[in-house]
Backbone bond lengths (Angstrom), bond angles and torsions (degrees), N, CA, C in turn:
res aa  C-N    CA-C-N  psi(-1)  N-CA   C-N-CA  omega(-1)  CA-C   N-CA-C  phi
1 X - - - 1.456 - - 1.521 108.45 -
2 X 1.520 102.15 140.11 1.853 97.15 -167.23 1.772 102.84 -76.04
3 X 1.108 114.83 137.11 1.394 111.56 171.02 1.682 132.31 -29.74
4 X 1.153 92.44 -77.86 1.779 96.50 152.00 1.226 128.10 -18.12
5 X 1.350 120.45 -45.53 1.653 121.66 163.57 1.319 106.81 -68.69
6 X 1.298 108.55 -90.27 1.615 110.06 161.25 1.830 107.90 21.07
7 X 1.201 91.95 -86.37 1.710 115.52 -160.96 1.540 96.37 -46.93
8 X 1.464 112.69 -59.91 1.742 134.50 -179.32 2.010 93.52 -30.46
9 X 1.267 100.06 -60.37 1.335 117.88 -152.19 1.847 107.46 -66.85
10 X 1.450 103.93 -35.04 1.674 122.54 -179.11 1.483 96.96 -72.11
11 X 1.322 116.15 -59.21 1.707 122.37 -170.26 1.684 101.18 -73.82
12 X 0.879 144.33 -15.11 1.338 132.51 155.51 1.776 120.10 -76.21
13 X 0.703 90.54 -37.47 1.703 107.85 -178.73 1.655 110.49 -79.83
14 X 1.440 123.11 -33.87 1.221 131.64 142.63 1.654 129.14 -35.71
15 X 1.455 92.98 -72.69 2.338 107.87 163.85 0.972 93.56 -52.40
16 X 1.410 133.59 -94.22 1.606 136.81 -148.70 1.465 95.75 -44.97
17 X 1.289 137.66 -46.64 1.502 110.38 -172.68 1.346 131.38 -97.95
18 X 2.089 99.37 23.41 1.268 106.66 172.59 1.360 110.84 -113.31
19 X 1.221 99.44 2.04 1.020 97.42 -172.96 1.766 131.98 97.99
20 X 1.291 111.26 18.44 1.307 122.38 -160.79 1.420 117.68 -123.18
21 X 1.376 111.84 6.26 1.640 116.09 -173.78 1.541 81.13 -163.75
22 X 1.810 98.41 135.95 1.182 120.73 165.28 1.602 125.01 -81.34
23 X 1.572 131.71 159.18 1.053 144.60 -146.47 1.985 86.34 -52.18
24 X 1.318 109.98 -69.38 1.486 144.97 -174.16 1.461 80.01 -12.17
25 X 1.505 115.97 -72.58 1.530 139.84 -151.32 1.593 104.95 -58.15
26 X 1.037 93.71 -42.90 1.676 87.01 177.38 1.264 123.37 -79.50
27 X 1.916 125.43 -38.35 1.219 109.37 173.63 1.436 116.53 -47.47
28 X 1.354 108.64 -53.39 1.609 127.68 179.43 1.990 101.85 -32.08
29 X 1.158 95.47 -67.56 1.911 103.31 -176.43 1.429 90.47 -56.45
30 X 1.295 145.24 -57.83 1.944 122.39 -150.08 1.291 65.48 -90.94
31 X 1.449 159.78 -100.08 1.711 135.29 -123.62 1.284 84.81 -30.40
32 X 1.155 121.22 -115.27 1.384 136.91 -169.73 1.425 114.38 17.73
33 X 1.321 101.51 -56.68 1.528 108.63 -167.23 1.531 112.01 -91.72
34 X 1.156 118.76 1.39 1.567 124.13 169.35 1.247 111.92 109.46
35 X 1.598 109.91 -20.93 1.882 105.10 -179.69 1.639 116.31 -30.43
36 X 1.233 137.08 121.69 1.501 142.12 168.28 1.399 104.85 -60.18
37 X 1.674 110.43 -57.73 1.430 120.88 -170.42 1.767 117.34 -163.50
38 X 1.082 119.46 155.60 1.556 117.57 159.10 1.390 128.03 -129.81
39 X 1.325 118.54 -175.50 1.081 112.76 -159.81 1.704 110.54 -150.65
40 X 1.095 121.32 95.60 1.567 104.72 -174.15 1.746 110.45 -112.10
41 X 1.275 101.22 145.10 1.792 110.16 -154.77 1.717 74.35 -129.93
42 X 1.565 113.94 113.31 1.384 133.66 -178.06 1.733 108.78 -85.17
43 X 1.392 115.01 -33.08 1.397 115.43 167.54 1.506 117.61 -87.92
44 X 1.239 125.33 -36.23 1.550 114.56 162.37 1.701 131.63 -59.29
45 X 1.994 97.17 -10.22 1.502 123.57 -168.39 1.538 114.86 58.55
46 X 0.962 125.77 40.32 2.028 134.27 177.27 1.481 105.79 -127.12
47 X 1.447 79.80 160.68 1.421 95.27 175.88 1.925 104.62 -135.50
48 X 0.991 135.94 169.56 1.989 112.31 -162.94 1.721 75.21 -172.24
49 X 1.275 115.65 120.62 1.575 146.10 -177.98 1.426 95.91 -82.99
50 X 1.194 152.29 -165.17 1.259 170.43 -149.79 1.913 118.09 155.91
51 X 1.172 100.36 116.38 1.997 103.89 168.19 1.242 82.78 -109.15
52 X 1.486 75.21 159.27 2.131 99.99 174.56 2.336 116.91 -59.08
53 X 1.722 88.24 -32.57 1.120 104.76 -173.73 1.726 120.38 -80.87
54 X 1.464 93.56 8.20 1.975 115.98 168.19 1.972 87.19 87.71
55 X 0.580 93.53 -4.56 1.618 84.81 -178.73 1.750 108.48 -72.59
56 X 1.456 117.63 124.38 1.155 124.47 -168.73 1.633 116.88 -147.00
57 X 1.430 117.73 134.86 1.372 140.94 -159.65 1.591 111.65 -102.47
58 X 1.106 127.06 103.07 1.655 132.95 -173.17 1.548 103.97 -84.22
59 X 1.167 136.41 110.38 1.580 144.62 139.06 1.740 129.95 -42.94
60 X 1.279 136.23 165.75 1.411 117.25 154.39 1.681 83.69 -131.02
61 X 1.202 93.47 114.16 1.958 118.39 152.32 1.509 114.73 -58.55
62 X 1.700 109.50 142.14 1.747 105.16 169.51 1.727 108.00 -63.95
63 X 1.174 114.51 143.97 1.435 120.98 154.72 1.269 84.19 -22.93
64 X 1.765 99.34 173.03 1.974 124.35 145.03 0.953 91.73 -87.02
65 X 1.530 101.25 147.71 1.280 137.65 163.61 1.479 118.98 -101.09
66 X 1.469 111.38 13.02 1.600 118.71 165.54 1.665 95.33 -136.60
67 X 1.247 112.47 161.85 1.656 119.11 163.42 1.506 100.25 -62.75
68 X 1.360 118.40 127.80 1.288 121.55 169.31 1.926 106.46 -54.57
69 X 0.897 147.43 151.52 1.203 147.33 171.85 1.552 112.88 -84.51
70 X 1.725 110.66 162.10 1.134 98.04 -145.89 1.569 101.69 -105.72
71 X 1.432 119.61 2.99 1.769 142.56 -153.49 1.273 98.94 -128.06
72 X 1.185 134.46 111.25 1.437 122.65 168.52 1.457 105.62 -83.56
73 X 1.683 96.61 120.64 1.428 111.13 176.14 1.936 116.27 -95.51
74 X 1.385 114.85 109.78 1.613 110.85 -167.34 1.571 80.21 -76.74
75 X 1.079 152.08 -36.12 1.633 127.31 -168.52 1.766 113.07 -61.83
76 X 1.364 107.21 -52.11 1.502 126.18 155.26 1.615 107.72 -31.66
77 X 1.236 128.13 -55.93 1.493 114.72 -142.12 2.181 80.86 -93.24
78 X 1.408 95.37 -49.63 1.525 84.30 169.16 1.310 154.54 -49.11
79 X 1.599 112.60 -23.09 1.822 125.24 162.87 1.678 87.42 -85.09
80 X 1.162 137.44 -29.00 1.668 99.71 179.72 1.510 103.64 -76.13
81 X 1.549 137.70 -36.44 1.241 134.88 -175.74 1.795 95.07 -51.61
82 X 1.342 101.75 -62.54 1.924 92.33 -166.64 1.457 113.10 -60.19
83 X 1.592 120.86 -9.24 1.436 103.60 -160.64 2.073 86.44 -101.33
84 X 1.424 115.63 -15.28 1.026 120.52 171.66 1.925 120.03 -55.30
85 X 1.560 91.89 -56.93 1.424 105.64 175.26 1.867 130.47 -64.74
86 X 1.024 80.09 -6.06 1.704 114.77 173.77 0.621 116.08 -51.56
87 X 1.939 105.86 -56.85 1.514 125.73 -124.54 1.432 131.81 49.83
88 X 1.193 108.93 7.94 1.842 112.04 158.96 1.389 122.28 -64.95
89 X 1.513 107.95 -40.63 1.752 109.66 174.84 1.064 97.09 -105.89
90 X 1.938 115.37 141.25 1.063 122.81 163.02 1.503 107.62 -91.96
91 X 1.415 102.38 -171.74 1.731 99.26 177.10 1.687 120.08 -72.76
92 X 1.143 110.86 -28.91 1.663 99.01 170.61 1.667 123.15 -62.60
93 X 1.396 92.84 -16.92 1.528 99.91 -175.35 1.119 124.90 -101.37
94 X 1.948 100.88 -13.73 1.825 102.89 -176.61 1.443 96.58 -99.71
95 X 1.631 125.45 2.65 1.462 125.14 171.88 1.473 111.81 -53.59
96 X 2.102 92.36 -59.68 1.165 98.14 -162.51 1.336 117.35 -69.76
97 X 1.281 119.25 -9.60 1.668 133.34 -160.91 1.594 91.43 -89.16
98 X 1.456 117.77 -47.04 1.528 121.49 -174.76 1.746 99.92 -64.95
99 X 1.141 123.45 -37.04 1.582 122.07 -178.89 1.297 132.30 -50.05
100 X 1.649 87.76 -51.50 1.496 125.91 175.89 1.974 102.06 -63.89
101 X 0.876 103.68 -33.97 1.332 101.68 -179.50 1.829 115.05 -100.94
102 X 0.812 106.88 15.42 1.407 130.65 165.54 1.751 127.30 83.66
103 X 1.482 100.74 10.69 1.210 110.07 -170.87 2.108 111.80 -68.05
104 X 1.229 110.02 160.14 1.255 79.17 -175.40 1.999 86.02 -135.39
105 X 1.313 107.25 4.18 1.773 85.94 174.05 1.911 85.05 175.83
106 X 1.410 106.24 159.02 0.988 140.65 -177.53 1.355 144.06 -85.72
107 X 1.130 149.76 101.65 1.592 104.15 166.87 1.701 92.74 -122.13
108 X 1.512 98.06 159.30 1.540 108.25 167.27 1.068 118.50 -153.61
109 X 1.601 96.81 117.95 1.481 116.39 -161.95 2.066 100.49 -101.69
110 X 1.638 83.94 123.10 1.640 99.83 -167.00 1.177 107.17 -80.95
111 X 1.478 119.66 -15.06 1.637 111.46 -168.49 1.358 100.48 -97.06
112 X 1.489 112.54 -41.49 1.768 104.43 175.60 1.585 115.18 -101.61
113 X 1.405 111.79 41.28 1.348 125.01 157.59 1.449 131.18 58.02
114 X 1.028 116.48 13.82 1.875 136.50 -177.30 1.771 120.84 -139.54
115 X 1.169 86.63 145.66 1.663 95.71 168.20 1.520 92.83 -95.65
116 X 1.813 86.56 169.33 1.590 105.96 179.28 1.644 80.96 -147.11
117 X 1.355 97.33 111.83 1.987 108.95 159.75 1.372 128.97 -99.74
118 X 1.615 124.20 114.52 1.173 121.75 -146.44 1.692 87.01 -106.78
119 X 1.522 108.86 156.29 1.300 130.43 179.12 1.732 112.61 -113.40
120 X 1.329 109.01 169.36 1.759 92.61 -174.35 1.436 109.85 -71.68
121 X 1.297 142.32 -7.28 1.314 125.47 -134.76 1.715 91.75 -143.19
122 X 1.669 106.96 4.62 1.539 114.52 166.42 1.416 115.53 111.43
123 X 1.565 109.87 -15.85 1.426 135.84 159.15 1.584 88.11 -20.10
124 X 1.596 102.15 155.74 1.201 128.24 178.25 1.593 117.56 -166.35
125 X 1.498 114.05 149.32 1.407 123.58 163.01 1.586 118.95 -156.79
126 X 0.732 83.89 141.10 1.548 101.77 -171.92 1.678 111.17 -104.19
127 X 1.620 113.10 115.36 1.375 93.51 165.23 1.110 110.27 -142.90
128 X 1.790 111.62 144.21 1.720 101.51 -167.60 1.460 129.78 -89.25
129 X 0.958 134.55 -178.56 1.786 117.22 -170.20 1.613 105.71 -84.10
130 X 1.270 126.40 142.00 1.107 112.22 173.28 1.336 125.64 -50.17
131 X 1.430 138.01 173.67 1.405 141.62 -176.87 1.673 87.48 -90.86
């Protein structure tokens, strides 16, 4: 992976988990930089980038800082998506909100425009980016 991405990929992943760039902001930064898709697994603590060319970048995520929950609630995972798209929740806060609602990892695929939020028990939701 060319450095330059690399770097794109560290300094986004840096903001977003301080809280300093909204959801919007980051697809926008990995489009840019070629990311296909990612993937963040909240109990393994990673996050793993994706290029089209299989080439892929491993993160270490904070623990949760709540017990992930044990029911995946789609009403739950959905007010953190809208309060995300807002820009009212940042990412430290739509983690814990996604936890709390039982999600336990992510993926979001930038080229075909949706997350998919996985639950422990295989639960799933899918939601697409706004237009």
């Amino acid at each position: 992976m060319e450095r330059s991405v690399e770097l794109v990929i560290q300094n986004t992943f840096k903001q977003s988990n301080a809280g300093e760039i909204h959801f919007g902001q980051v697809v926008h930064q990995l489009s840019e930089a070629g990311v296909e898709s990612y993937h963040v697994d909240y109990r393994a603590c990673r996050a793993t980038y994706y290029m089209p060319d299989g080439e892929a970048l491993t993160l270490g995520l904070d623990a949760p800082v709540v017990e992930i929950a044990q029911v995946f609630s789609v009403a739950a995972i959905k007010n953190a998506i809208v309060g995300a798209q807002q820009g009212n929740v940042m990412y430290p806060e739509f983690k814990r909100l996604s936890q709390l609602g039982g999600c336990v990892g992510y993926t979001v695929w930038l080229t075909g425009r949706h997350v998919t939020y996985f639950g422990r028990d295989g639960d799933t939701h899918i939601e697409r980016f706004p237009d």
